[in-house]
C-alpha positions in Angstrom: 0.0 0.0 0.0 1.1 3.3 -0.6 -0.1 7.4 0.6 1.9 8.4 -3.0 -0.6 10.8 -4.5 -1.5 10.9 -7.9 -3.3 13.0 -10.2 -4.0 11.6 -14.1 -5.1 14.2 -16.4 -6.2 11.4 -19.4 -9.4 10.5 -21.0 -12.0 8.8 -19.1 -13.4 7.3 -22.1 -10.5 5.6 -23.0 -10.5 2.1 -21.2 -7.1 2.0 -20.6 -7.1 4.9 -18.3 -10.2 4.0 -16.4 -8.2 0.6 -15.4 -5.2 2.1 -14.4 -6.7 4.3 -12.4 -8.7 1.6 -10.8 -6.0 -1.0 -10.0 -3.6 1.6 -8.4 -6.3 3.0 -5.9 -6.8 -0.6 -5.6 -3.1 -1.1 -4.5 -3.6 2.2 -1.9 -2.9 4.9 -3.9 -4.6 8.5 -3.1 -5.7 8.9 -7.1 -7.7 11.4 -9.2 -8.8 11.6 -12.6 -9.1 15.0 -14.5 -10.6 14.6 -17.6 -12.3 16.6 -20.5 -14.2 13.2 -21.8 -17.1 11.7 -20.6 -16.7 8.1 -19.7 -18.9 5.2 -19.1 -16.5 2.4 -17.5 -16.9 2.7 -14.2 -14.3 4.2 -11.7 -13.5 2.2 -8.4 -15.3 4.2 -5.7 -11.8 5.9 -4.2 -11.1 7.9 -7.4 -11.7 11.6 -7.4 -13.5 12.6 -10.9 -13.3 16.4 -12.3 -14.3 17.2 -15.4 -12.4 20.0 -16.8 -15.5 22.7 -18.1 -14.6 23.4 -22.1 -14.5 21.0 -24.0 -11.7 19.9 -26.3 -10.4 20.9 -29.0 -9.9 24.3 -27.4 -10.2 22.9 -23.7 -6.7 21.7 -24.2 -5.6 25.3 -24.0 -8.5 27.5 -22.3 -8.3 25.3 -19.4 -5.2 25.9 -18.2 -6.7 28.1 -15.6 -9.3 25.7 -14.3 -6.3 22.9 -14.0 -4.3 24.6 -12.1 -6.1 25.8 -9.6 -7.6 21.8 -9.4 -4.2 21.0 -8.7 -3.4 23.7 -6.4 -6.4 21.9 -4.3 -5.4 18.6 -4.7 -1.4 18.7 -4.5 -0.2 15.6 -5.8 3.1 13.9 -5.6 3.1 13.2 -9.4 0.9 14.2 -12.6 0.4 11.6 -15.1 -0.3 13.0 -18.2 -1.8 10.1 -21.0 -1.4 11.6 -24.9 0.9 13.6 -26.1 -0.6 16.2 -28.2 -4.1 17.2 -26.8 -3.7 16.2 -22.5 -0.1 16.6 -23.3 -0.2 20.3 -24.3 -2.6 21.0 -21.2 -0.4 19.6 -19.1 2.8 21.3 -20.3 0.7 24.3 -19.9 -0.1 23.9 -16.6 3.4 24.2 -15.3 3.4 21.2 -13.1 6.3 19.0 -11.9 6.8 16.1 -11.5 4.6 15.6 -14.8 5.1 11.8 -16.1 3.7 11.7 -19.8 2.5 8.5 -21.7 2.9 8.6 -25.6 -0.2 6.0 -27.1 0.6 5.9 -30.7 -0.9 8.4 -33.1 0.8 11.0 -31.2 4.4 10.5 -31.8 3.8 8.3 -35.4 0.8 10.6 -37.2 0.6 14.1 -35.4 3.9 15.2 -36.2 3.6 13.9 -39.9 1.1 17.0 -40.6 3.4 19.9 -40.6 6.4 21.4 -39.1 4.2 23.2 -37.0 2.5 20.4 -35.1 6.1 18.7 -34.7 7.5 21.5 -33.0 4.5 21.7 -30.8 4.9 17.6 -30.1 8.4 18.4 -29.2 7.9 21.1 -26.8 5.0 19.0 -25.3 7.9 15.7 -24.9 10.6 18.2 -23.5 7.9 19.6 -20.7 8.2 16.2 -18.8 9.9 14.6 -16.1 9.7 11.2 -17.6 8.7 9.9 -20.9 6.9 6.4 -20.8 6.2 4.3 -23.9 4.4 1.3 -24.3 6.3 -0.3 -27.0 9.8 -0.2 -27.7 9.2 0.9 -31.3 7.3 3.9 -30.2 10.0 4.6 -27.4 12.3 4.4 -30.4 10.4 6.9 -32.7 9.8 9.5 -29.4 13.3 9.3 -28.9 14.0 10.4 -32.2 11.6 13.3 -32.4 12.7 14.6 -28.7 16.6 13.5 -28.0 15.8 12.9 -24.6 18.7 13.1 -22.0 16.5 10.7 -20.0 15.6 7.3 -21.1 12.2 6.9 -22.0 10.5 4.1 -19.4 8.7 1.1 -21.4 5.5 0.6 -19.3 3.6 -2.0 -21.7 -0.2 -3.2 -21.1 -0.4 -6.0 -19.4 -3.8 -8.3 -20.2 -6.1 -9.7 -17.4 -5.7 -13.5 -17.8 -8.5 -14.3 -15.2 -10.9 -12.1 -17.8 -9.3 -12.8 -21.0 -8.8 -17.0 -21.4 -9.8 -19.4 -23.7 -14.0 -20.2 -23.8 -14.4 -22.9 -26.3 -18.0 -23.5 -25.6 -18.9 -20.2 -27.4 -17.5 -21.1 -30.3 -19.7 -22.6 -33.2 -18.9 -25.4 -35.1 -21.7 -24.6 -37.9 -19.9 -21.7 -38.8 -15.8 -20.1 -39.2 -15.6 -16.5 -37.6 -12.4 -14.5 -38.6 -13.0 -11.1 -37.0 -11.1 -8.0 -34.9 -12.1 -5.7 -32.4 -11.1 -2.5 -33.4 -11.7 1.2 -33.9 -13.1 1.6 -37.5 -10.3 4.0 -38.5 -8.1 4.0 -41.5 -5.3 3.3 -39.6 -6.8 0.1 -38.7 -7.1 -1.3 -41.9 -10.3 -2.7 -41.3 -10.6 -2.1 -45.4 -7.9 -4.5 -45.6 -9.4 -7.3 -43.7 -12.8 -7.4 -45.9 -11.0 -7.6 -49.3 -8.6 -10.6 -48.0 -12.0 -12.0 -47.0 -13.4 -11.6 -50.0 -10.5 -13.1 -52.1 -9.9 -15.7 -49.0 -14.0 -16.6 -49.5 -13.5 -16.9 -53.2 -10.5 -18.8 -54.0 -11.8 -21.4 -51.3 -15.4 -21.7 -53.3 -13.5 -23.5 -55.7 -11.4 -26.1 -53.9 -13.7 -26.3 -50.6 -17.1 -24.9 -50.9 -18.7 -26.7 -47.9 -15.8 -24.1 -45.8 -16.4 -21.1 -47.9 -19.8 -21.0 -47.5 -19.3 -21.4 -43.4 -17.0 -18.7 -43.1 -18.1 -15.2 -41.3 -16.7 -11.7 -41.0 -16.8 -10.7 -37.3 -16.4 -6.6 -37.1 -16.8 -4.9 -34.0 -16.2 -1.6 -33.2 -17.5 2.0 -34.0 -15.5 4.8 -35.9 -15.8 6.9 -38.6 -15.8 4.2 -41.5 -18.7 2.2 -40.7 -20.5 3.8 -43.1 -17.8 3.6 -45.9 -16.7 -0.1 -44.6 -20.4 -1.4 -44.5 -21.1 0.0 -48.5 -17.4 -2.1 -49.2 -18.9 -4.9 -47.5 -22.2 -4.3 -50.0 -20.2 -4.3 -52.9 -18.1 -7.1 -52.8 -21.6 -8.9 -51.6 -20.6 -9.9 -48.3 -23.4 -8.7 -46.4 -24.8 -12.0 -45.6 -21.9 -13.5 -44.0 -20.6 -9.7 -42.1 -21.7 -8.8 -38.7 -20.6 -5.2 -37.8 -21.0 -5.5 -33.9 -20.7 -1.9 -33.1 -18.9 -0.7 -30.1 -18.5 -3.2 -27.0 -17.6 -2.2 -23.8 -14.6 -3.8 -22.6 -16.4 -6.1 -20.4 -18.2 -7.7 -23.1 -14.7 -7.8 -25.4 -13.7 -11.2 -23.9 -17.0 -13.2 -25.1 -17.0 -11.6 -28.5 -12.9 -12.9 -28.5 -14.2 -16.0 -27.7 -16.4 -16.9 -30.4 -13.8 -16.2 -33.0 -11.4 -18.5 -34.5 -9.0 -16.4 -35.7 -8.4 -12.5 -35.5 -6.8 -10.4 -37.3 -5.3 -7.0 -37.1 -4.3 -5.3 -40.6 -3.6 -2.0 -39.1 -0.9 0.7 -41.0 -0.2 2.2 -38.1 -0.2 1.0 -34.5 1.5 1.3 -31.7 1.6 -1.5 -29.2 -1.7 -3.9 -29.9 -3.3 -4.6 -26.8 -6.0 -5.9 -28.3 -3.9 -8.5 -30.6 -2.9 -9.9 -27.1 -6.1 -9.9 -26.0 -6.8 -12.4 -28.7 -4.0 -14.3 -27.9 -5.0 -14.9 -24.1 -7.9 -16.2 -25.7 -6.3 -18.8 -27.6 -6.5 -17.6 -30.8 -4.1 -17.3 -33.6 -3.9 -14.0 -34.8 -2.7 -12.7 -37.9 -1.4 -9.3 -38.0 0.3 -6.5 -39.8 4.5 -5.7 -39.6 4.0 -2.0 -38.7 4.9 -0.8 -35.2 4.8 -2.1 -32.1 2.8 -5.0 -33.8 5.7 -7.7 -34.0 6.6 -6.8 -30.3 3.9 -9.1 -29.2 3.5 -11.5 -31.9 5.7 -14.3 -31.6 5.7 -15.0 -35.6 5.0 -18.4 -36.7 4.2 -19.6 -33.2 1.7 -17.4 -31.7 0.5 -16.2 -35.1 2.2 -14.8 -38.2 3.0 -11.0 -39.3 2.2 -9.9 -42.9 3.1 -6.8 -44.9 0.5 -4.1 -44.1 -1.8 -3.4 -47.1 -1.1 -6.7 -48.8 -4.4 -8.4 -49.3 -3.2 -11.5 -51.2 -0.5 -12.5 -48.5 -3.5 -11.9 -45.6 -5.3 -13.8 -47.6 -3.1 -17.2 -48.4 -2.2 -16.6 -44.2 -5.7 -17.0 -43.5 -6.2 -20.5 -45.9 -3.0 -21.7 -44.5 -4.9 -21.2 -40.9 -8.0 -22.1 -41.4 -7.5 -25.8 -43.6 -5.4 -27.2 -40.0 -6.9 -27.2 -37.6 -4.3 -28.8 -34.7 -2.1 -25.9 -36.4 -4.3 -23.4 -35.3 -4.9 -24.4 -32.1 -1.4 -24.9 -31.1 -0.8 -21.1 -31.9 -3.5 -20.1 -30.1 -2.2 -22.2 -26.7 1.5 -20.5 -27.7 -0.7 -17.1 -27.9 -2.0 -17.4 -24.7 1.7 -18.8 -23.3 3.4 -15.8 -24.5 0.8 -13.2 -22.3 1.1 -15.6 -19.4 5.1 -15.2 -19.3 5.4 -11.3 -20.6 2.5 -9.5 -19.9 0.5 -10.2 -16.8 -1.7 -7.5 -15.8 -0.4 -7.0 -12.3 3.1 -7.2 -13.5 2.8 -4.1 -16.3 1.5 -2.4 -13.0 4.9 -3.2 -11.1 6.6 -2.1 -13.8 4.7 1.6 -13.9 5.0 1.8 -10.1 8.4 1.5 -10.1 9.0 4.6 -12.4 6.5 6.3 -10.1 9.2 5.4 -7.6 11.8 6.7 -9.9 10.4 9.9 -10.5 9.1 11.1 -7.0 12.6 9.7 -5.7 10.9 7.6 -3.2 10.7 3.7 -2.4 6.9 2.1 -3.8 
């Protein structure tokens, strides 16, 4: 148990957040969450929950004034700042040290892509802390480049509940073949990718196997600003009567949905760590997923799944046959999968891991 103090400034719609918050005031920590976001995961009962008044874009600036004084009232022992850009810039603002800052992944590998202008203001939000963490080593790689750090930048990965995420195989249908993902429907997510490696997946195997074609299914869930443009794809290619589009899930109801998959897939262009992927994997399946990122951090390739060139739709599609005609081939990746979270990323050990840079940075034993 500890009395450390600690303030996040972070979204509370973003799930990640809302469970670290929750597992450190499990662990004794005095913790509050200041947010601009509206969340609906719920907050262990010991958090503190301020919602900043304007809203962003421009509450990442105009409420500088309103944050201060918040933390004026609350005096922390540390600020944990999650985002770079938007709660990064608020919190450089702001003024207060110690400020920790976690990069997520559009932040350090699209923002600063835009212009000169928004790299310069990425920098300047990357120089304003104490102590830089990343998730991924690839990402630690690419702030590192973009900031020259004089302090090593702290890899704090997401660890994965094994006791929520594990293997179901009584949800599973044997009538049918579900290859799905559970993702934000984004370009960066390729989601695009994934239906037209279907598509020439479900055709080449009407020709050879058409008793499997017809039982396969496209599992989609998530929400994002391609639904629209994804579900007319879907139309065109005339996959509508084998595509579910599942909407958005809350996490609680991400394990089930896992579960009745028999592979999943993750074509993303851009990514930086892939929780989700290991999600899968502690699930048992096999996943195959794009070389981009953070991505082949956490894919043991050929054992726990395979990596394949982002964008290519033939080579996800020929990964997917190779998967789906063997059966004791899949399911040994998917036991190696759920092996490879087991030994490197534990929930309670990522926490360890983040507690001991806490430690770090407010020079004091945790």
């Amino acid at each position: 148990m500890s009395s450390l103090k600690i303030t996040f400034l972070a979204a509370h719609n973003a799930i990640h957040t809302v469970r670290l918050v929750n597992v450190l005031a499990q662990r004794g920590y005095h913790l509050s969450l200041i947010t601009l976001h509206e969340g609906d995961e719920p907050l262990d009962v010991r958090i503190q929950l301020f919602k900043l008044p304007i809203p962003a874009p421009w509450g990442y600036f105009l409420n500088v004034p309103f944050l201060k004084r918040l933390l004026k009232q609350l005096q922390p022992d540390l600020l944990h700042v999650h985002y770079a850009t938007g709660y990064g810039t608020l919190g450089r603002l702001c003024g207060f040290q110690p400020l920790i800052l976690s990069v997520w992944g559009s932040d350090i590998f699209d923002f600063p892509t835009q212009s000169r202008w928004h790299k310069r203001w990425l920098v300047q939000n990357l120089w304003g802390a104490t102590q830089i963490c990343s998730t991924s080593h690839a990402m630690a790689t690419a702030t590192q480049v973009l900031v020259q750090h004089v302090n090593p930048i702290a890899i704090t990965p997401f660890g994965i509940d094994t006791t929520v995420f594990y293997p179901r195989l009584e949800l599973r249908q044997d009538t049918v073949f579900n290859i799905g993902t559970v993702k934000t429907l984004a370009p960066q997510y390729g989601i695009d990718t994934l239906i037209w490696a279907f598509c020439r997946l479900r055709n080449g195997l009407a020709e050879t196997d058409l008793q499997l074609a017809q039982r396969l299914r496209l599992c989609i869930a998530g929400g994002g600003p391609q639904l629209n443009y994804l579900q007319n794809l879907v139309h065109q290619l005339q996959l509508t009567d084998v595509t579910e589009f599942a909407g958005h899930l809350p996490h609680s109801k991400v394990s089930a949905y896992l579960n009745k998959l028999n592979i999943y897939v993750a074509a993303s262009r851009s990514e930086s760590f892939g929780v989700a992927i290991l999600e899968a994997s502690a699930c048992g399946l096999p996943v195959v997923v794009s070389r981009v990122g953070g991505l082949p951090e956490v894919v043991a390739d050929g054992v726990s799944g395979y990596l394949v060139e982002k964008d290519n739709v033939e080579q996800f599609a020929t990964t997917l046959l190779k998967l789906i005609t063997d059966d004791a081939w899949r399911t040994q990746m998917g036991q190696a999968g759920r092996e490879l979270v087991l030994k490197k990323y534990p929930w309670q050990e990522s926490v360890s891991i983040l507690e001991e840079v806490y430690g770090r940075v407010v020079n004091i034993g945790v």
